[in-house]
N, C-alpha and C positions, 0 to 999 in steps of 0.2 A: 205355357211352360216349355222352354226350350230343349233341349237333349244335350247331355256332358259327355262330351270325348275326348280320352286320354289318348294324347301321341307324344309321340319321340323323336326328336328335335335334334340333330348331334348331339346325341346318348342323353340328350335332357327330358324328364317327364313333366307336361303343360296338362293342365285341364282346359281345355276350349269348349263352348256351345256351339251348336248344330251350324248356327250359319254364320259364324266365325271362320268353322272348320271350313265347309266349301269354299267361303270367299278364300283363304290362305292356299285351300289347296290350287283352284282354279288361278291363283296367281301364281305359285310357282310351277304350274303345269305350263304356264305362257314363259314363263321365264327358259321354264329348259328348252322351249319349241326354238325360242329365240337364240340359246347357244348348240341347237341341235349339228352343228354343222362344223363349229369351232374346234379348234384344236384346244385339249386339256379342259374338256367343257364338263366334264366328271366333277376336276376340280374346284373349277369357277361354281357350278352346286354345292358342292358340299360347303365350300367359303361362305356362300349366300347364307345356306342353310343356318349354321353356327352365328352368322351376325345378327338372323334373326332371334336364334336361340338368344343371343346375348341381348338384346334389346325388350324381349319379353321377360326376363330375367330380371330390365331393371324397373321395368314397370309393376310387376306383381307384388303384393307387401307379402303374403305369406304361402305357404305348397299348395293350400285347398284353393287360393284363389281363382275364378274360373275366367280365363282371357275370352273377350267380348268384341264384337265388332269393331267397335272404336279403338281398342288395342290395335286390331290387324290395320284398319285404313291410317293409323300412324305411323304403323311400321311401314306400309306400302309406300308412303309418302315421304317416310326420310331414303327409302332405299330405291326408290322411280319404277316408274311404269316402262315394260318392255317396248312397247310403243314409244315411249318418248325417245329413245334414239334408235338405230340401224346398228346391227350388230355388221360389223364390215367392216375396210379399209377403208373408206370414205366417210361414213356417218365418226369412224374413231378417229378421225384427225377435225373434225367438227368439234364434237364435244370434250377433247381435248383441250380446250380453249377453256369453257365452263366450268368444265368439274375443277379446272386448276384453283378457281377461288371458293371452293365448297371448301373447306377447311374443316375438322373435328377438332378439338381440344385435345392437346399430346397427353398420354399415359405413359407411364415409365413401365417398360419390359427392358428385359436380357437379351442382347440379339445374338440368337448363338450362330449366325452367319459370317459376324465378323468375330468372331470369339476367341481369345488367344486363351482365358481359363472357362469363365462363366459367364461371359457375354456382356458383363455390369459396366464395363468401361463402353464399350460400344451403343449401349442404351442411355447412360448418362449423356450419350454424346450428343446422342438424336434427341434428348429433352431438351437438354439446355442450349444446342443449336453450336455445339463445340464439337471439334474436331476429336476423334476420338484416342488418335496422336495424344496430342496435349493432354486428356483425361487421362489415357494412361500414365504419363509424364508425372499428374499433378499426385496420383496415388503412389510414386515412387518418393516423391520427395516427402510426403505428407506421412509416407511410412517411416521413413528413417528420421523425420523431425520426429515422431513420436514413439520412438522405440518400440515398434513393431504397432500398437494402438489401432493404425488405421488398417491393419490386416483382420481383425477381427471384423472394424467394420464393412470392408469388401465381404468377409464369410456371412454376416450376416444380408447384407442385399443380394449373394449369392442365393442365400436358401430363403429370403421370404419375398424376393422379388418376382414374380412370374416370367416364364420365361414367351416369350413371340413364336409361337410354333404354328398358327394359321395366319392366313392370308388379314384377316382383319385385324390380327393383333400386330403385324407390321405394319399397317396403314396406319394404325393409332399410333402407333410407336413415332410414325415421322408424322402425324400430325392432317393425314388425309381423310378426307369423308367415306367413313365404310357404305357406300353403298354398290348398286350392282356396276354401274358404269367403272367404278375403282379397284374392283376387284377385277376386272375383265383386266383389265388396263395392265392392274398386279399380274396376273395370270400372262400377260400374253408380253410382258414388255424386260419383265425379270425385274430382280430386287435391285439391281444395278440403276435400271434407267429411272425406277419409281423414287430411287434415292435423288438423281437430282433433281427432276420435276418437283421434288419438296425441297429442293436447296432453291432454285428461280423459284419458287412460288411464295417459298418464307419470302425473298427479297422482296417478291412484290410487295405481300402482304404489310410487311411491316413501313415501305416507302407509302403505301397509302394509308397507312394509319397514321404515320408524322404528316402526310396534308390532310386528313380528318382533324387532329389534336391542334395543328395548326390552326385552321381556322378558326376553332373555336376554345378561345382562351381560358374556359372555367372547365371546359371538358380534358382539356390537358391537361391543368392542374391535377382537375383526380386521379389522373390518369398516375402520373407524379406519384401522390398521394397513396395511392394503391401499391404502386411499386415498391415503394418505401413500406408501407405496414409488412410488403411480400417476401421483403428482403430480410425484414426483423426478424419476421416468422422462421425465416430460412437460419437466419443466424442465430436462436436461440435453439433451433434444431441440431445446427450442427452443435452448440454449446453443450448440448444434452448430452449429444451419442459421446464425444470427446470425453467428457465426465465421465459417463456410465461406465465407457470402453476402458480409461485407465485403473477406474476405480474396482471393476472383475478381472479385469486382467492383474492384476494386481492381488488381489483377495487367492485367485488361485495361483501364481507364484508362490504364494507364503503360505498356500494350505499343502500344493504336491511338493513346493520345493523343499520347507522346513521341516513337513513333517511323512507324509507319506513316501517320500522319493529320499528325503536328507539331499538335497542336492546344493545346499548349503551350510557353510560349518556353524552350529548354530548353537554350542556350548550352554548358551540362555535358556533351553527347553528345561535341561536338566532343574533348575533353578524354578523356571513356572511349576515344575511338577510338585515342586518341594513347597511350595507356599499353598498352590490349589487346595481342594475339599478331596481330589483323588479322584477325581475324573480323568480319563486321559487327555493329553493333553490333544489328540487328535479330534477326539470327539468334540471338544471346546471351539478347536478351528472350523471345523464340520459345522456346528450351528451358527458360528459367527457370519460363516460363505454365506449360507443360507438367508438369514436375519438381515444383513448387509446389500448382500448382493442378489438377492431378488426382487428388492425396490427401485436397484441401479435397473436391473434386469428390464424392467417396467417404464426407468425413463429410458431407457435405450430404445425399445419398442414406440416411445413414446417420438422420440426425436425423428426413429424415420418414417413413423405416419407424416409428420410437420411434412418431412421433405419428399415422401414419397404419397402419393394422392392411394393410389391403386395398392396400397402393401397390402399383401395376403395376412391375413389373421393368423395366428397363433392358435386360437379354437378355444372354444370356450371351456372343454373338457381338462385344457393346459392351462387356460387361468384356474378355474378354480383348484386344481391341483399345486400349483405354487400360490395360492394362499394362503391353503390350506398348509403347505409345506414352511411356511411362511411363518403361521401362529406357532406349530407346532416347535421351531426354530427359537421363537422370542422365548414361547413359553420354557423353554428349556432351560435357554440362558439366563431367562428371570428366578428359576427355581435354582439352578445352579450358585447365583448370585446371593439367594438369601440363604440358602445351605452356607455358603463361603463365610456369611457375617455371623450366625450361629457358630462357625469353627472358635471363635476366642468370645464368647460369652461367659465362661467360666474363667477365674484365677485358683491357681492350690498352688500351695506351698509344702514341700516336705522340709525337717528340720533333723538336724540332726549335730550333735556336740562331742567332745573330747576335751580332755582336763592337758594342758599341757605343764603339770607340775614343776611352775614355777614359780619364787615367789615373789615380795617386792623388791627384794634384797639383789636380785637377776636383772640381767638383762636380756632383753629378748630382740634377734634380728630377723629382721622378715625380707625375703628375696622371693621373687616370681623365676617362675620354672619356664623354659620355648621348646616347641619341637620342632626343628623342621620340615618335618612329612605333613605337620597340621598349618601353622601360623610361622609368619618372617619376622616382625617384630613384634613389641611387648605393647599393642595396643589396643586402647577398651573400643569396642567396635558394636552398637547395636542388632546388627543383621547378622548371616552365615555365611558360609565359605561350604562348597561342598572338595571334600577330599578323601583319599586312598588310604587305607589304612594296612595293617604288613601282612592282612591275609588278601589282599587284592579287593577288598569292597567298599564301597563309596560310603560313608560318615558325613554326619554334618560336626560342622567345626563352629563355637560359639564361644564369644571374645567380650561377650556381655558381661566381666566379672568385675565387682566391687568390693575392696574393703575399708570397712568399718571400724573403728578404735573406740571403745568404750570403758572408763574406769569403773572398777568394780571394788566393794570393802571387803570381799573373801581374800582369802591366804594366801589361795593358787591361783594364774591366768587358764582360762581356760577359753574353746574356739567356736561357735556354732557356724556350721553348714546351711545355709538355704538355697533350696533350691525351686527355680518357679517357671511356672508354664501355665497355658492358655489352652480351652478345650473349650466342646462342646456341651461339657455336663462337667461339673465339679470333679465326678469320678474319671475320667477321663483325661480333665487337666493333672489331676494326681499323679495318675497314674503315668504319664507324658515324662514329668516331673520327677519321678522318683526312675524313670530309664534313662536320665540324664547322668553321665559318666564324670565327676569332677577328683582329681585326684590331687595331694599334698603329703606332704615327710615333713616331719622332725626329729630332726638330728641335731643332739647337745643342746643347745643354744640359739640354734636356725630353722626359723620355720620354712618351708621350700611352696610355694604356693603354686599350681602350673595356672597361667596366662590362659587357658583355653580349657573346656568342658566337649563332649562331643557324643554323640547321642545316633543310633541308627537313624538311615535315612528314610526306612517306612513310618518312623514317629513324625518326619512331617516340620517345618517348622513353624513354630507356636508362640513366639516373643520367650524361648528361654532366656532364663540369665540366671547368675549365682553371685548371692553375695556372702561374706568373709566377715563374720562380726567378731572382733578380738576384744574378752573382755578380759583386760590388763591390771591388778592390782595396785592399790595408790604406793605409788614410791619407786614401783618397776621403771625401767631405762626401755626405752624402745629406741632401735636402730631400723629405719624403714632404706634398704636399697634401692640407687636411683631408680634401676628398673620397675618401681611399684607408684613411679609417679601418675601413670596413665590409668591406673585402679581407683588410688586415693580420692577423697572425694573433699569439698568444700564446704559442703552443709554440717551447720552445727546441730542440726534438730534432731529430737528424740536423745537429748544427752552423749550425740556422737561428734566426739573430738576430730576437727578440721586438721590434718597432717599435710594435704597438699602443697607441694612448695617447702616442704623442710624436712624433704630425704637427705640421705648421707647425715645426718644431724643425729646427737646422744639427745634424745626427748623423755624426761622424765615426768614417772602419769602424776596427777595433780587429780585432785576431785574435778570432772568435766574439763580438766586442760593440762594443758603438758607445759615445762618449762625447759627452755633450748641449756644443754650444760656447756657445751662446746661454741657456743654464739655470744652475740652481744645482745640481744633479742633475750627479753625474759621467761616469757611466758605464750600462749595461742590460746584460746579457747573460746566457751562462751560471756567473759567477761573481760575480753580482750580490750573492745572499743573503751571501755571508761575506763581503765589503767593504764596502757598505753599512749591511750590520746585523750588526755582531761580535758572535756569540756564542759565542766560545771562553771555557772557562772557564767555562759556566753564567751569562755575562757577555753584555746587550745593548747596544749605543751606538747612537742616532738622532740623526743631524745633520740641521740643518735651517735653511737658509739662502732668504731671498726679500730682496725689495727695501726689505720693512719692516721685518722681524725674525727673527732667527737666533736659534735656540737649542738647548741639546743635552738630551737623554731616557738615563739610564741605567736598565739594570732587573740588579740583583745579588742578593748573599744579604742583602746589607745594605737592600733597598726600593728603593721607587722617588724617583729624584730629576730633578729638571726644572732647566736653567739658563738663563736669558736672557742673550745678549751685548748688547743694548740698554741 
């Protein structure tokens, strides 16, 4: 049974066994001996040190695991034995040569040495083997094609990209083999020179990779092939984050700008607020952001794993936090949503009448009333309008109004009021209903009807509307003003006479139909179609009488004939 010793590692804690520990120790005791002499040899340690750290780092699965002999002699082995080269001016122009095709696999960091914000342009530059010029260039254009978009994405490689702040995380950055010869090298040659020895050493690398691929025509291919899957990957990466990025960026425009900030004129709010269940309308955007854009959030994160190998985590503590922030979002909006469809599950009607002591012997004129502080014209209009009223506070204004003509056998005509609205409880909708404001005059002979009802605006709107049922005694004269053509209605059902199309016209009531006194037209109603236009018998007659010319339309089995009384 061996013995577990905990050490500290550039501030990292390993569990090693007993003869892990000595072998590790007694080789970096040989390593200092070897830079005991060197200038910035403090350095060149502590670099070694951390690349060990990092490499037992990746080998561990989880904290208790205990690093073993075989860990150390592979980390010995990718990082060399003191002895294999001369630490000097001679042995370092030898292995100069070597170490140049030791290559590591590039990692994307921030190189804050060339850094004009966050170092991201200068680390893109070093992965993709581009000038960091041009990088920066290509995020100027890419920001103004996308109306600001790819500045989010720079902030975000800012903050999850890692930044190169030792010695081995510049060597991965351009693509060198961390081991001790490279660091020496780093240490004693500056970031300057190690940069181009990775610019000559990519060119080698990649000229003998095209006579590798060369020679071998199926190894190229893949090579091809790989490329292309590499590219895809890349491009549905960037597809992600471009999406993600418009689509939060955009969510918080419309949450600070329309409603926390107003930094947009946005009239419409008023109007959301008046339809909703009365939630704010702030708190609706707030779950929306949330619901929406914490999935974007997810493939944003998601895109720049695709493109970046090495992105730092978010932390698990932050995921589960926005998932949870997540449910709590939907669930909000799903409850909100069904509260919203319970608002008009109920219909009420309040009703209400007046005798307008006329009899059949009368005629009666009916005119529609406008205001202008409410409504412009005299038109029937399903929806609301929100307006000012003369004590300065905002009304809803509703244009939903209908009138009805109905003959009656009483004496006198007389008016019923209805009025209707939508709730959540029967009581409710009544109650909506009966705070609904509809006003009318009669004076002599003229009934005055006003075109619009209007109703405070904490009642909410609920499908008000009000209809005008005139029950008119057989024989009375009705005069409907043009203004009442956009009220008037078409439908004959429920015993309600069709007047549409025959204002300005003397209409006298008839049992269910009125007949024109001042027209050539006889009569309107429910038995219009088979006295007007006979067609019994498979037989049609149209008469047709004006001031200039009258003439009759037959349509039979025998064709059609046309006769002029002229």
């Amino acid at each position: 049974m061996n013995k577990t010793i905990n050490i500290n590692l550039a501030g990292i804690f390993f569990h090693i066994d007993e003869d892990a520990y000595l072998k590790l120790q007694n080789y970096l005791e040989a390593v200092k001996r070897s830079f005991a002499s060197e200038q910035g040899s403090d350095e060149i340690l502590s670099d070694i040190e951390a690349r060990i750290a990092e490499l037992f780092n990746e080998r561990i699965q989880n904290e208790r695991q205990v690093i073993g002999t075989t860990e150390v002699d592979e980390i010995i082995k990718i990082m060399g034995q003191p002895e294999d080269y001369n630490v000097g001016e001679e042995s370092y122009e030898e292995n100069q040569q070597t170490d140049t095709y030791q290559k590591s696999k590039k990692q994307l960091f921030r190189d804050p040495l060339n850094a004009y914000a966050g170092g991201v342009s200068s680390g893109l530059g070093y992965y993709f083997g581009i000038d960091h010029i041009w990088i920066r260039l290509i995020w100027v254009l890419l920001t103004l094609g996308s109306s600001g978009t790819f500045i989010l994405i720079y902030i975000a490689l800012w903050i999850f990209v890692p930044k190169a702040n030792s010695t081995a995380d510049q060597l991965a950055m351009r693509g060198e083999a961390i081991n001790i010869s490279n660091i020496e090298k780093k240490i004693k040659e500056g970031f300057e020179n190690v940069s181009d020895h990775v610019k000559n050493a990519d060119y080698k690398k990649y000229g003998n990779k095209v006579k590798s691929t060369s020679s071998n025509f199926f190894e190229g291919l893949s090579e091809i092939l790989r490329f292309c899957v590499k590219l895809i990957g890349k491009g549905i990466g960037l597809f992600l984050l471009f999406l993600s990025g418009v689509v939060i960026i955009s969510l918080f425009l419309a949450l600070f700008g329309l409603t926390t900030f107003n930094v947009f004129d946005a009239p419409w709010i008023d109007y959301v607020d008046v339809v909703n269940i009365g939630a704010p309308f702030w708190l609706i955007s707030v779950l929306t952001l949330f619901a929406v854009g914490i999935p974007f959030f997810f493939l944003f994160i998601l895109g720049l794993k695709i493109l970046v190998k090495n992105l730092k985590s978010i932390g698990k503590t932050a995921k589960i936090s926005l998932v949870v922030l997540w449910l709590i979002s939907v669930g909000g909006l799903i409850f909100l949503g069904v509260k919203q469809a319970t608002e008009r599950a109920f219909d009420a009607r309040v009703n209400s009448t007046e005798d307008l002591y006329l009899n059949s012997s009368d005629t009666l004129t009916v005119k529609m009333l406008g205001d202008d502080r409410y409504v412009n014209e005299f038109d029937h209009s399903d929806g609301f309008s929100i307006r000012t009223n003369d004590n300065n506070q905002q009304v809803l204004v509703f244009q939903d109004i209908k009138i009805n003509i109905k003959s009656t056998l009483e004496k006198t005509a007389h008016l019923k009021i209805t009025k209707k609205a939508q709730g959540n409880s029967y009581e409710n909708a009544r109650q909506r209903a009966e705070k609904l404001q509809y006003n009318y005059q009669f004076s002599g002979n003229t009934l005055f009807l006003d075109s619009f009802a209007l109703s405070e605006i904490k009642n909410q709107f609920r499908n008000q509307k009000v209809t005008i049922t005139l029950f008119l005694p057989v024989g009375m004269t009705l005069y409907a003003d043009g203004n009442t053509y956009d009220f008037n209605t078409w439908s004959s059902h429920n015993n309600i006479i069709p007047i549409k199309s025959k204002e300005n016209q003397y209409l006298k009531i008839n049992t269910n139909k009125v007949n024109c006194l001042n027209c050539n037209d006889q009569h309107w109603g429910e038995e219009d179609y088979d006295e007007d236009h006979n067609h019994k018998d498979g037989r049609i007659n149209i008469n047709f009488n004006s001031d200039d010319e009258e003439f009759n339309l037959q349509i039979d089995e025998n064709g059609i004939r046309m006769k002029s009384k002229n």
